[in-house]
FIKE-461712 format. One record per residue (C-alpha): residue number from 1; z, y, x; residue in one letter. Coordinates in steps of 0.001 Angstrom, whole numbers, plus 500000, padded with zeros to 6 digits. Example, Ala and Ser with C-alpha at 12.3 -4.5 7.8 and 13.67 -1.06 7.14 Angstrom:
2
<atom><k>1</k><w>507800</w><v>495500</v><u>512300</u><r>a</r></atom>
<atom><k>2</k><w>507140</w><v>498940</v><u>513670</u><r>s</r></atom>
This chain:
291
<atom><k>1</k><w>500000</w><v>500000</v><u>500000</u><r>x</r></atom>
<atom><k>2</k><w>498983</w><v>503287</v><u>501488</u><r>x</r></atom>
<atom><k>3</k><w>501001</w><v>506488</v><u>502032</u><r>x</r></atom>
<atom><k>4</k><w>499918</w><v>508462</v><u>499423</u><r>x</r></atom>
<atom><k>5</k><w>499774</w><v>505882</v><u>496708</u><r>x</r></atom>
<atom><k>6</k><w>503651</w><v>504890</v><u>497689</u><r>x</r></atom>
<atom><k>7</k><w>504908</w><v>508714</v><u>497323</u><r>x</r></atom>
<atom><k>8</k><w>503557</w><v>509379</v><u>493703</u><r>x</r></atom>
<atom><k>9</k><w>504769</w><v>513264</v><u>494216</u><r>x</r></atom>
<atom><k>10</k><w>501834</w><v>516158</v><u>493989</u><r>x</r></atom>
<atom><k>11</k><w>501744</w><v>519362</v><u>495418</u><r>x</r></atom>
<atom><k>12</k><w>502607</w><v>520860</v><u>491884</u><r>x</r></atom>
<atom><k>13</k><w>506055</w><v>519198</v><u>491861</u><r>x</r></atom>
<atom><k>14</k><w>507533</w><v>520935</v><u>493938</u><r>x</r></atom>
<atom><k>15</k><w>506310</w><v>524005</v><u>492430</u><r>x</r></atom>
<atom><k>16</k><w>507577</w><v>522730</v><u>488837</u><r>x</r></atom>
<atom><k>17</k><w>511096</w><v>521756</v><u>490663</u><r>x</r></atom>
<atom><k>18</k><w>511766</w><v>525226</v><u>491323</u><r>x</r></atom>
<atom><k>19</k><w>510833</w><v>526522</v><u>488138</u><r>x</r></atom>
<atom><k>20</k><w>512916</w><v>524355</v><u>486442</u><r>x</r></atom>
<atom><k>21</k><w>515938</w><v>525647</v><u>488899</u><r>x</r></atom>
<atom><k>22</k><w>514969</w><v>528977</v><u>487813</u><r>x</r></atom>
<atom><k>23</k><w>514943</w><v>527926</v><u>484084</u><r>x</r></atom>
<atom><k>24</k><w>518816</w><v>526564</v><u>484414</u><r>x</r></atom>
<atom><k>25</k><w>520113</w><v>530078</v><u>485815</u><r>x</r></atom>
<atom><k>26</k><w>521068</w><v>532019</v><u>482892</u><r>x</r></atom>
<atom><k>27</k><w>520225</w><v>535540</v><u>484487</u><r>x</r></atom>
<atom><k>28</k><w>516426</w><v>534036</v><u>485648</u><r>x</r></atom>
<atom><k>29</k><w>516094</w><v>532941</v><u>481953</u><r>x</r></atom>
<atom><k>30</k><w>517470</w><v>536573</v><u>480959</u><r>x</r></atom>
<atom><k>31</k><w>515342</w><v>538457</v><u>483639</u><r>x</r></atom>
<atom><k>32</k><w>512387</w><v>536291</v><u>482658</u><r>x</r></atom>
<atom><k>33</k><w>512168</w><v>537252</v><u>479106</u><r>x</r></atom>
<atom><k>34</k><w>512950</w><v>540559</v><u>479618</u><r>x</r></atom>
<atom><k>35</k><w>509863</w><v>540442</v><u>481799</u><r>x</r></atom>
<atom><k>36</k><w>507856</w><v>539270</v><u>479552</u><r>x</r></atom>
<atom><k>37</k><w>508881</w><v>541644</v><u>476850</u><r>x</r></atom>
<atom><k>38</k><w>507438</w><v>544436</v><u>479239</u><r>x</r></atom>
<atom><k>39</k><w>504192</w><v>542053</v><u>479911</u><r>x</r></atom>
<atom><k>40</k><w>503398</w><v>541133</v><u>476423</u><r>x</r></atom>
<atom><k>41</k><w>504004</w><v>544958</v><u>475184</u><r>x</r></atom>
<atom><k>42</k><w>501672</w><v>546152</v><u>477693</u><r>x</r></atom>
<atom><k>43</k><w>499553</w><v>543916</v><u>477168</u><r>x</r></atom>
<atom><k>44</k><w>499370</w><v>543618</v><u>473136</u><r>x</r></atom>
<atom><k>45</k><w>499844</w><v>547338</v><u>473112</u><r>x</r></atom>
<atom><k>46</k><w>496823</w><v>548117</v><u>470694</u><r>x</r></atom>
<atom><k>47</k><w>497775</w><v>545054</v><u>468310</u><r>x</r></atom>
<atom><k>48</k><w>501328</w><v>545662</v><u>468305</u><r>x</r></atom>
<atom><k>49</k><w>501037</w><v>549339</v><u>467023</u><r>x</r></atom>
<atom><k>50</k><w>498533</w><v>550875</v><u>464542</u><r>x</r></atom>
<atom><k>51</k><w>499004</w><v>554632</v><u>465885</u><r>x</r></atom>
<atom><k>52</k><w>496876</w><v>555953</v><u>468486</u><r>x</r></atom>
<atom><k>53</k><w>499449</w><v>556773</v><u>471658</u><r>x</r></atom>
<atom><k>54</k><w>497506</w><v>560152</v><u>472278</u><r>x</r></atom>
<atom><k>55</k><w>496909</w><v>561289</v><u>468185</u><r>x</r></atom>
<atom><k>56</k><w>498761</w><v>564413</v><u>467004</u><r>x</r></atom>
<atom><k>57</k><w>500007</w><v>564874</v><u>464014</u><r>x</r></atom>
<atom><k>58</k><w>501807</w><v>568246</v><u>463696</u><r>x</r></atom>
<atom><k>59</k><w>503301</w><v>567614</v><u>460267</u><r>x</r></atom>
<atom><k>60</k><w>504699</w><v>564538</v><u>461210</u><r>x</r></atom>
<atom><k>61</k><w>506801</w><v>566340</v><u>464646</u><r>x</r></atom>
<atom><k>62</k><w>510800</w><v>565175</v><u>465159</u><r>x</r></atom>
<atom><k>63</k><w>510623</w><v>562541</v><u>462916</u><r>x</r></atom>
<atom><k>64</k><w>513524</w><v>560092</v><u>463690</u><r>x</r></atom>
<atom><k>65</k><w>513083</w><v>556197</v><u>464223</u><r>x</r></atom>
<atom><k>66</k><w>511926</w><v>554709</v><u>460836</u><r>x</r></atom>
<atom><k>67</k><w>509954</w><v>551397</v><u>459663</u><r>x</r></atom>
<atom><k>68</k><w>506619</w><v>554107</v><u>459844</u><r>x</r></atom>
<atom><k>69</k><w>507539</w><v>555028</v><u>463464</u><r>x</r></atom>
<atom><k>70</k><w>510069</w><v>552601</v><u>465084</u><r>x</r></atom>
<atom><k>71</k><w>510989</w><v>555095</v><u>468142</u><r>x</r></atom>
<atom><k>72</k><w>510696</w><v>557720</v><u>466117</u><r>x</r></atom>
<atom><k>73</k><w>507624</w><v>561091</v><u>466719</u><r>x</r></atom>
<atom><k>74</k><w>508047</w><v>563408</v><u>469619</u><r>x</r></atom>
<atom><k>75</k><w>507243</w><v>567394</v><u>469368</u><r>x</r></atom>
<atom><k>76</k><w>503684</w><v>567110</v><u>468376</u><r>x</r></atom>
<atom><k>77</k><w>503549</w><v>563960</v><u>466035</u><r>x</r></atom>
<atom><k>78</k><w>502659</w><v>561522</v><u>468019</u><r>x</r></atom>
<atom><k>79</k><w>504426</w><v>557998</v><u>467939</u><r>x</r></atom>
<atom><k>80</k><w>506647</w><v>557463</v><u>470548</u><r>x</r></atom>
<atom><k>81</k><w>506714</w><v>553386</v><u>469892</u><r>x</r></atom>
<atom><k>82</k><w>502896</w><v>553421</v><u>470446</u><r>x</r></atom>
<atom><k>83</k><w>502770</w><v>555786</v><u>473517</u><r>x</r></atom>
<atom><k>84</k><w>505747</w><v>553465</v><u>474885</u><r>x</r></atom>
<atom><k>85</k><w>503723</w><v>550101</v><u>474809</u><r>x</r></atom>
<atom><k>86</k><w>500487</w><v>552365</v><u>476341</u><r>x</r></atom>
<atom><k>87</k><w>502950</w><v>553854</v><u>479054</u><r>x</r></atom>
<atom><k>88</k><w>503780</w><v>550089</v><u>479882</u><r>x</r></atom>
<atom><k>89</k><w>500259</w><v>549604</v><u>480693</u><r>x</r></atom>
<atom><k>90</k><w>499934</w><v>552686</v><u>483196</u><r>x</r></atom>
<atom><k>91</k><w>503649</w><v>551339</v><u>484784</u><r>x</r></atom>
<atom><k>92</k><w>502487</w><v>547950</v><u>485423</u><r>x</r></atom>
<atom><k>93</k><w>499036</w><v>548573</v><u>486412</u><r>x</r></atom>
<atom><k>94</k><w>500865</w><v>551189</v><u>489037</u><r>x</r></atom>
<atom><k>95</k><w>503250</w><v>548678</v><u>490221</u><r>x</r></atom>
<atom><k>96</k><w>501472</w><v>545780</v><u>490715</u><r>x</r></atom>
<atom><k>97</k><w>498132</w><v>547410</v><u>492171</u><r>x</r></atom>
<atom><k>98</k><w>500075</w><v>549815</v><u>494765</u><r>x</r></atom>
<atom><k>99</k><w>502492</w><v>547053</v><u>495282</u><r>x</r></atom>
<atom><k>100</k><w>499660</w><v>544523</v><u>496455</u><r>x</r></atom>
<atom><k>101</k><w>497982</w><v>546878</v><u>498483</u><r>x</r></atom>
<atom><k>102</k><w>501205</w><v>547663</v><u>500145</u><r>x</r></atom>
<atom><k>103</k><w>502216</w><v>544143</v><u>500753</u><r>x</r></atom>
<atom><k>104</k><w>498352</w><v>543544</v><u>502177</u><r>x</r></atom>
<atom><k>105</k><w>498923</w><v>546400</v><u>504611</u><r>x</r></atom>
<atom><k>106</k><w>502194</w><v>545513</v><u>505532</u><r>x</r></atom>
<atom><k>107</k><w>501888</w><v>541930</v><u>506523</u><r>x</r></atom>
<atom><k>108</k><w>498234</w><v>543049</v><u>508507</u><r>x</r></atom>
<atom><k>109</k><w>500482</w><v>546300</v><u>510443</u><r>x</r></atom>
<atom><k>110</k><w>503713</w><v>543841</v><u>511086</u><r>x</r></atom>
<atom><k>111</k><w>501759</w><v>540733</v><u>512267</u><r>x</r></atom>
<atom><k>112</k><w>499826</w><v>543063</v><u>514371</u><r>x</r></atom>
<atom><k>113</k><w>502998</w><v>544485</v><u>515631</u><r>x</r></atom>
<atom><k>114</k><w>504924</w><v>541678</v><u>515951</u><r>x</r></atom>
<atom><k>115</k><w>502539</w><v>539604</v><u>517908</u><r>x</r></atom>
<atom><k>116</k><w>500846</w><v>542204</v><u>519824</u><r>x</r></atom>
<atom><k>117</k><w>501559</w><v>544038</v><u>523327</u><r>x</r></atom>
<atom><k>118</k><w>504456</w><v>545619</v><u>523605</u><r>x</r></atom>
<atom><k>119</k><w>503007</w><v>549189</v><u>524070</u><r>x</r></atom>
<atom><k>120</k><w>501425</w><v>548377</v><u>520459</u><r>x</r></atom>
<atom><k>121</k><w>504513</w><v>547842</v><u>519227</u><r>x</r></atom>
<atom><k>122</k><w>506429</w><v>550730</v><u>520221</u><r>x</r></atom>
<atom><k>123</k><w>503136</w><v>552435</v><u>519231</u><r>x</r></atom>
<atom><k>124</k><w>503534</w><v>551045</v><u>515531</u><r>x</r></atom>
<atom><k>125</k><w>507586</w><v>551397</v><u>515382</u><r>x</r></atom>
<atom><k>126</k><w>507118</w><v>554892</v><u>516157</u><r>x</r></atom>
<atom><k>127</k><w>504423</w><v>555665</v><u>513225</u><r>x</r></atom>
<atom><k>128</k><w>506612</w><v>553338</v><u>510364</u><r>x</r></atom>
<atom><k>129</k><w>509824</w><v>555065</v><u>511070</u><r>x</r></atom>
<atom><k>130</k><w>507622</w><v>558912</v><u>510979</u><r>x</r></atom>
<atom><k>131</k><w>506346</w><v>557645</v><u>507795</u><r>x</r></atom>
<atom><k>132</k><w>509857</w><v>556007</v><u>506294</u><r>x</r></atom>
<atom><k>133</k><w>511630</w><v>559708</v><u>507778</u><r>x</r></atom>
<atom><k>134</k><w>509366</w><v>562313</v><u>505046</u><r>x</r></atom>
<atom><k>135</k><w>511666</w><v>562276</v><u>501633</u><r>x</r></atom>
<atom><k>136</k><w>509232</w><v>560222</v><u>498754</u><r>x</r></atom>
<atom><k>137</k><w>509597</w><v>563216</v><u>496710</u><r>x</r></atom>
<atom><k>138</k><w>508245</w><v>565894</v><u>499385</u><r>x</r></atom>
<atom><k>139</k><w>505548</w><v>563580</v><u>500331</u><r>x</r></atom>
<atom><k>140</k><w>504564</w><v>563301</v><u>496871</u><r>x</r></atom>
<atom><k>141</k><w>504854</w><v>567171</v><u>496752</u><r>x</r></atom>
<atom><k>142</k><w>502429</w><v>567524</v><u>499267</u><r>x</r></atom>
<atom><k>143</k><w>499921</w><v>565185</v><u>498048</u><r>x</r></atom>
<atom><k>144</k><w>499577</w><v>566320</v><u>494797</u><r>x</r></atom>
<atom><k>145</k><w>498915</w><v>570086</v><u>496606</u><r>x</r></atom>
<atom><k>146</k><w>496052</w><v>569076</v><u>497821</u><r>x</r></atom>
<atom><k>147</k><w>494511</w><v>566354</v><u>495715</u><r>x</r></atom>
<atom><k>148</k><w>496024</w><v>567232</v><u>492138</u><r>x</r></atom>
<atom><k>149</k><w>497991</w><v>565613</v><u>489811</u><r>x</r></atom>
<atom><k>150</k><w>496630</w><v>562242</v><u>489423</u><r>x</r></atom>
<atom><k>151</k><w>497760</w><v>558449</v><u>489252</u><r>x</r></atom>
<atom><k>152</k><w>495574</w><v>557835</v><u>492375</u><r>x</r></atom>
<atom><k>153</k><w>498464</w><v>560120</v><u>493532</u><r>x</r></atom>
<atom><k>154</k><w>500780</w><v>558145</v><u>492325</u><r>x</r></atom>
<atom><k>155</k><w>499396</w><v>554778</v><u>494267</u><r>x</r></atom>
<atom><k>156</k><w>499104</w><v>556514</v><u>497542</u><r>x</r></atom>
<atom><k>157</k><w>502250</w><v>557533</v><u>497780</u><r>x</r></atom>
<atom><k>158</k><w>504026</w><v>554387</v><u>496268</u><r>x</r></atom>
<atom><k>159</k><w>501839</w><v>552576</v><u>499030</u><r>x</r></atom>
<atom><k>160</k><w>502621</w><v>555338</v><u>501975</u><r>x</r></atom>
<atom><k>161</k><w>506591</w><v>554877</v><u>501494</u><r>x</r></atom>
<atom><k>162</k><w>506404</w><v>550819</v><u>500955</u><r>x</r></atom>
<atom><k>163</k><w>504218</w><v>549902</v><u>503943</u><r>x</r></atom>
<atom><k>164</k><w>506604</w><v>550503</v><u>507015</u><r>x</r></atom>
<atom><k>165</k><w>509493</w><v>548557</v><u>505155</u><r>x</r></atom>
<atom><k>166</k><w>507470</w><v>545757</v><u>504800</u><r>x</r></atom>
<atom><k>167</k><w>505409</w><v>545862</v><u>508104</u><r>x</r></atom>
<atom><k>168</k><w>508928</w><v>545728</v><u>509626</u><r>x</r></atom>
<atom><k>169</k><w>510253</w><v>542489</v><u>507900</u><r>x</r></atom>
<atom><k>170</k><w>506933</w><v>541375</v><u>509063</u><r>x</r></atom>
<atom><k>171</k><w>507138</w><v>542694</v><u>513061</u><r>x</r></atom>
<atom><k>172</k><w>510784</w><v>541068</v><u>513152</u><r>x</r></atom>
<atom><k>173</k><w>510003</w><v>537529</v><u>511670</u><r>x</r></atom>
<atom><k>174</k><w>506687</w><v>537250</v><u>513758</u><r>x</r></atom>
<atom><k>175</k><w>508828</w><v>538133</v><u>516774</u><r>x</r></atom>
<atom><k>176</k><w>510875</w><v>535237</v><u>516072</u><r>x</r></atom>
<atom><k>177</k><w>508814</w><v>533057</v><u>515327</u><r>x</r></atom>
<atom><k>178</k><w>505544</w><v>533736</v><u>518278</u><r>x</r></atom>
<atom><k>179</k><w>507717</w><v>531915</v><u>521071</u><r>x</r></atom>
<atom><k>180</k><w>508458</w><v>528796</v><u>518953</u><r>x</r></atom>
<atom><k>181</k><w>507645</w><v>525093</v><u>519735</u><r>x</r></atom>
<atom><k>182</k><w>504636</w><v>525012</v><u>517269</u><r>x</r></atom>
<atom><k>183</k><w>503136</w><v>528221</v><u>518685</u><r>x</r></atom>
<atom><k>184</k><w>503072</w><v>527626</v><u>522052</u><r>x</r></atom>
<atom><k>185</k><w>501292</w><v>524381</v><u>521271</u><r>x</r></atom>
<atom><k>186</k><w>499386</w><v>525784</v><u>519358</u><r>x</r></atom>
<atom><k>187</k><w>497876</w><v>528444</v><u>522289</u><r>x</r></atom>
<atom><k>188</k><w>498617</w><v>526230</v><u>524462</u><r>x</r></atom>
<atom><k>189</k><w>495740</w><v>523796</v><u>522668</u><r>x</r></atom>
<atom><k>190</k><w>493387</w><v>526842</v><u>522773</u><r>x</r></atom>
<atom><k>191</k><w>493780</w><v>528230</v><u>519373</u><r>x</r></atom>
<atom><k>192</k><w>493236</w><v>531825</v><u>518720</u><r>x</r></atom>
<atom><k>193</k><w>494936</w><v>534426</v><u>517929</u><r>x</r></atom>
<atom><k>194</k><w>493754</w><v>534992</v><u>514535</u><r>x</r></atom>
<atom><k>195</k><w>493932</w><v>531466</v><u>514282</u><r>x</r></atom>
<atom><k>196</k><w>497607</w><v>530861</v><u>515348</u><r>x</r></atom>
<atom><k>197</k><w>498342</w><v>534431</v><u>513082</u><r>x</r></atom>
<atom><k>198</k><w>496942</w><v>532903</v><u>509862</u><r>x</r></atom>
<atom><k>199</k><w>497472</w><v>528934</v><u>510005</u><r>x</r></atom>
<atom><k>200</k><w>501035</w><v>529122</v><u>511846</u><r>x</r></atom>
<atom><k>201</k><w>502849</w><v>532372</v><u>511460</u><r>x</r></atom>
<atom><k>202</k><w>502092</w><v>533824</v><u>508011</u><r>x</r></atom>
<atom><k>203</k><w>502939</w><v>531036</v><u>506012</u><r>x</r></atom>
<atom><k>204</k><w>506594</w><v>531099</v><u>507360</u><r>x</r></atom>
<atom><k>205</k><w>507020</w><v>534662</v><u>506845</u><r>x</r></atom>
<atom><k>206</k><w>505384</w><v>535859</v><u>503543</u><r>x</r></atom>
<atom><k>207</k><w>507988</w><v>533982</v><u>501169</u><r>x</r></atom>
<atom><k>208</k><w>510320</w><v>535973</v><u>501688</u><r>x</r></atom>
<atom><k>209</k><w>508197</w><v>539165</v><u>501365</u><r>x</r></atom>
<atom><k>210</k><w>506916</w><v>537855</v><u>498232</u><r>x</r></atom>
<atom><k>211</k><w>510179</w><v>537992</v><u>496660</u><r>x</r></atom>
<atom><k>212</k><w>511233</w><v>541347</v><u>498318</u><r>x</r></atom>
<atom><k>213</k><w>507703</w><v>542558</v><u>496895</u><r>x</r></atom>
<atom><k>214</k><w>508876</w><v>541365</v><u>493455</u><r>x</r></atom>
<atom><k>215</k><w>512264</w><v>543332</v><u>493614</u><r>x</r></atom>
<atom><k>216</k><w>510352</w><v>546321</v><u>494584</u><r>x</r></atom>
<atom><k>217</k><w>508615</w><v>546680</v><u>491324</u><r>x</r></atom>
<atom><k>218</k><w>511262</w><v>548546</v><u>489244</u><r>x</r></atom>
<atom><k>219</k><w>511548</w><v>550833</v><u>492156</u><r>x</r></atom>
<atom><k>220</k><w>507841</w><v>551912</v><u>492107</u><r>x</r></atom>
<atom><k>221</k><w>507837</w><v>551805</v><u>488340</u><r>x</r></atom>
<atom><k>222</k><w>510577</w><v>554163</v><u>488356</u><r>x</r></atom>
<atom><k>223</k><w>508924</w><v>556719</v><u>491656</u><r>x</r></atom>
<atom><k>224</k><w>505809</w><v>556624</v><u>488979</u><r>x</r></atom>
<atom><k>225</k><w>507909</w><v>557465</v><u>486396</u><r>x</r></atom>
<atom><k>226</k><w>509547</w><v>560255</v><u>488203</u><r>x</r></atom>
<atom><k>227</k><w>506242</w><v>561530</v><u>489346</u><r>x</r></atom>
<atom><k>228</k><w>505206</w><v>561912</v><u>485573</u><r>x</r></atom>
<atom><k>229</k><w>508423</w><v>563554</v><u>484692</u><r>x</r></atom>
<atom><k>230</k><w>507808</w><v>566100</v><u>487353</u><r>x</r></atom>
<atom><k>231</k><w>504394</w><v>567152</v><u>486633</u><r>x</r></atom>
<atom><k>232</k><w>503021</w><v>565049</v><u>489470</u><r>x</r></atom>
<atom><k>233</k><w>501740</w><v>561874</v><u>487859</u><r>x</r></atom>
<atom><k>234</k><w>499744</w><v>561199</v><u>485204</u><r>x</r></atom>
<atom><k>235</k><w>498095</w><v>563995</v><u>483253</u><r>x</r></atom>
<atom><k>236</k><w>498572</w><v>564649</v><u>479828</u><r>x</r></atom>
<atom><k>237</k><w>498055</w><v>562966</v><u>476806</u><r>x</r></atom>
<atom><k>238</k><w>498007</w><v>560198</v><u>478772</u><r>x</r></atom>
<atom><k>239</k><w>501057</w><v>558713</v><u>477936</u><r>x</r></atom>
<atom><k>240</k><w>503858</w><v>557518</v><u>480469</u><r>x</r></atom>
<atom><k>241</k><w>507470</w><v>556781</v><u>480430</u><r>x</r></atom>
<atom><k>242</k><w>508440</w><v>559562</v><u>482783</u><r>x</r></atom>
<atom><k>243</k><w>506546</w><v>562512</v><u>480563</u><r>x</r></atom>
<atom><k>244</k><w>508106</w><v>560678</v><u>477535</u><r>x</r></atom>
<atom><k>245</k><w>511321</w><v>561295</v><u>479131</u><r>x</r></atom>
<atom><k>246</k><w>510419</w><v>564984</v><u>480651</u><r>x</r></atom>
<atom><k>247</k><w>509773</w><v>565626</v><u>476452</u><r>x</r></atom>
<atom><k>248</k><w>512719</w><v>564458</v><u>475547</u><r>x</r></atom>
<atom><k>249</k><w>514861</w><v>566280</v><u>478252</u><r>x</r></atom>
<atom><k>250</k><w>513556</w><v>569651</v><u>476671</u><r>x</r></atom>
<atom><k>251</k><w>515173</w><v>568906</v><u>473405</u><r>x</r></atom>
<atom><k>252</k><w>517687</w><v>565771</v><u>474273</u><r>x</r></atom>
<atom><k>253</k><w>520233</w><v>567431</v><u>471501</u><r>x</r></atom>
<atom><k>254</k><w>518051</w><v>567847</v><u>468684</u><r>x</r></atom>
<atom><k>255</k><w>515916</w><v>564466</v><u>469071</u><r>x</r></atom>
<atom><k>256</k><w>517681</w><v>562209</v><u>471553</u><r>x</r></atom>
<atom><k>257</k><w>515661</w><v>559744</v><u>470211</u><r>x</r></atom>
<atom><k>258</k><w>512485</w><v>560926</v><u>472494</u><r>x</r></atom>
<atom><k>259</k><w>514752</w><v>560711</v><u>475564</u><r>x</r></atom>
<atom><k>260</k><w>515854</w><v>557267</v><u>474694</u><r>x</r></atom>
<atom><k>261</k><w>512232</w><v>555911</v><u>474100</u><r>x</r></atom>
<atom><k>262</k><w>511342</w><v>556804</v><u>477561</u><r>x</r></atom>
<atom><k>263</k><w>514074</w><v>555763</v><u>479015</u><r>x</r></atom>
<atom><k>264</k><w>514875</w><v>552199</v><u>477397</u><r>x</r></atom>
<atom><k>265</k><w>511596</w><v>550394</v><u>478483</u><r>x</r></atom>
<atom><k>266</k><w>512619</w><v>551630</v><u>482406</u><r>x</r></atom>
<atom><k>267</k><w>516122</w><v>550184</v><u>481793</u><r>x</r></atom>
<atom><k>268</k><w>514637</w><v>546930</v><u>480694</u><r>x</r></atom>
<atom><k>269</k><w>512084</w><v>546735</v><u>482920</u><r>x</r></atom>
<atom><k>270</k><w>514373</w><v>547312</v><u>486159</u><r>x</r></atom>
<atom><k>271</k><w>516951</w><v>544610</v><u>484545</u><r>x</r></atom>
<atom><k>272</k><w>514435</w><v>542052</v><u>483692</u><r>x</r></atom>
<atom><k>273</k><w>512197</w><v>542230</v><u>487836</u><r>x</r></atom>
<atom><k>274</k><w>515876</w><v>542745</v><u>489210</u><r>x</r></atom>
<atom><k>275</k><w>517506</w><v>539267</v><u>487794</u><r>x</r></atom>
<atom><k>276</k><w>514368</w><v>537649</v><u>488418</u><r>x</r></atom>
<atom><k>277</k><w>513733</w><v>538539</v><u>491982</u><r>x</r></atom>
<atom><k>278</k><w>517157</w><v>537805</v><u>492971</u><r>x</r></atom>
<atom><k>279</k><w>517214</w><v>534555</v><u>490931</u><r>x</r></atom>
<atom><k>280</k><w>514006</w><v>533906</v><u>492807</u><r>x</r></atom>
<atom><k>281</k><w>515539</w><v>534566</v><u>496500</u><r>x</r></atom>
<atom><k>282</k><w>518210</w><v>532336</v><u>495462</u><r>x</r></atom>
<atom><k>283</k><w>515988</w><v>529274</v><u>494728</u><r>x</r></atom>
<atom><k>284</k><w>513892</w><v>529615</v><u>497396</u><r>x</r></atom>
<atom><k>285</k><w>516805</w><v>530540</v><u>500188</u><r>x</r></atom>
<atom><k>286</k><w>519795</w><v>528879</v><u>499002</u><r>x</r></atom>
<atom><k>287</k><w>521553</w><v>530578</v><u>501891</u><r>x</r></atom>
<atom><k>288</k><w>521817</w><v>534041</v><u>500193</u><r>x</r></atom>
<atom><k>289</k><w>522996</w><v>532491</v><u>496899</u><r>x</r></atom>
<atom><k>290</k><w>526426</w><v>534264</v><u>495809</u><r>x</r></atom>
<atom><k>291</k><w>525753</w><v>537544</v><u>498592</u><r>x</r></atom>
């Protein structure tokens, strides 16, 4: 009997293993459907409500949460549960774009880094930490000045203050991991470096980042947010959770129910990626379980 036909396990168990360990933790269960709350609105946004997120409707201004408009109108009629579900779309679409790109950029700058002379190293230290050291807010400041208000805004800065943090989780596990037992056979066998980069080292460190990049999606959800709430997202009537909440700010004792509309969604979306990301880490590294 061969091998193979005596170990009847498939890839795809082990994959199915650790979803079922994150199905038995109560707060992955939680995070997940909170998760997919946010997913599904975003998502179903146009089935779920019959109001167009963008329509005004002067007559129908301040009106408080009903069964005709479950959030409630904001200060020119529009529906704040519709512009909600819509605002879900532009918050996911910025998290998980800029997110990628970051995480691409990242593991190309650190593994570059990590691995190469240590000239280029210094070199790349030097430019992540003058990157990390401007304040998000006055690099987003000076963005918008000279491109405009914009959600390409938005991305460029989301990716411009996430790249050196993950480039540097990158530079420090390649480090590690370039003078180990498999690598040196590896060169030592005449394998390149691109070679020994993608086949050997990047499989062992982008777990991890994965799961870091996962946590890091209520934070850019919420530097979009703030973005829109400033002026510098977004432009209007597109809708989005931060000018939701910049609306509601300007008359918070009148119609709180504005400022709660834009603010819910960002509560629930930060709880629900938080207490799935750390259930996550503590699956996949046991170690950190409890810290």
């Amino acid at each position: 009997m061969s091998e193979a036909a005596s170990d009847p396990r498939t890839p795809n168990d082990g994959l199915r293993s650790q979803v079922r360990k994150v199905l038995r933790e109560p707060l992955g269960v939680f995070g997940l459907a909170l998760v997919a709350l946010v997913v599904l609105g975003a998502v179903f946004a146009g089935v779920l409500s019959q109001y167009d997120p963008a329509g005004l409707n002067p007559r129908d201004r301040f009106l408080p949460p009903s069964t005709d408009h479950l959030l409630g109108t904001d200060q020119l009629g529009r529906d704040l549960f519709s512009r909600v579900l819509h605002g879900g779309r532009i918050a996911l679409y910025v998290a998980l774009v800029s997110t990628g790109i970051s995480l691409a950029i990242g593991i190309v700058l650190g593994l570059i880094a990590g691995y190469g002379p240590r000239w280029l190293d210094n070199l790349m230290i030097l430019l992540f930490d003058a990157i990390k050291s401007f304040p998000t807010v006055m690099l987003a400041l000076a963005l918008v000045t000279l491109t405009g208000p914009s959600l390409t805004a938005v991305m460029v800065v989301v990716i411009l203050v996430n790249v050196p943090g993950y480039a540097r989780i990158i530079r420090t596990q390649t480090i590690a991991l370039k003078s180990s037992e498999f690598v040196t056979a590896a060169q030592s066998m005449g394998a390149s470096t691109t070679r020994i980069l993608r086949l050997h080292i990047l499989p062992n460190v982008i777990g991890p980042l994965v799961i870091l990049a996962s946590m890091d999606i209520p934070v850019v959800i919420a530097i979009e947010a703030g973005m829109s709430f400033l002026g510098l997202g977004v432009r209007p009537p597109t809708p989005s959770w931060g000018s939701i909440l910049n609306d509601g700010f300007a008359n918070i004792r009148e119609t709180p129910w504005i400022a709660v509309a834009g603010g819910l969604p960002i509560i629930i979306t930060t709880l629900g990626f938080t207490f799935l990301g750390e259930t996550l880490r503590d699956v996949f590294d046991p170690r950190l379980k409890g810290r």
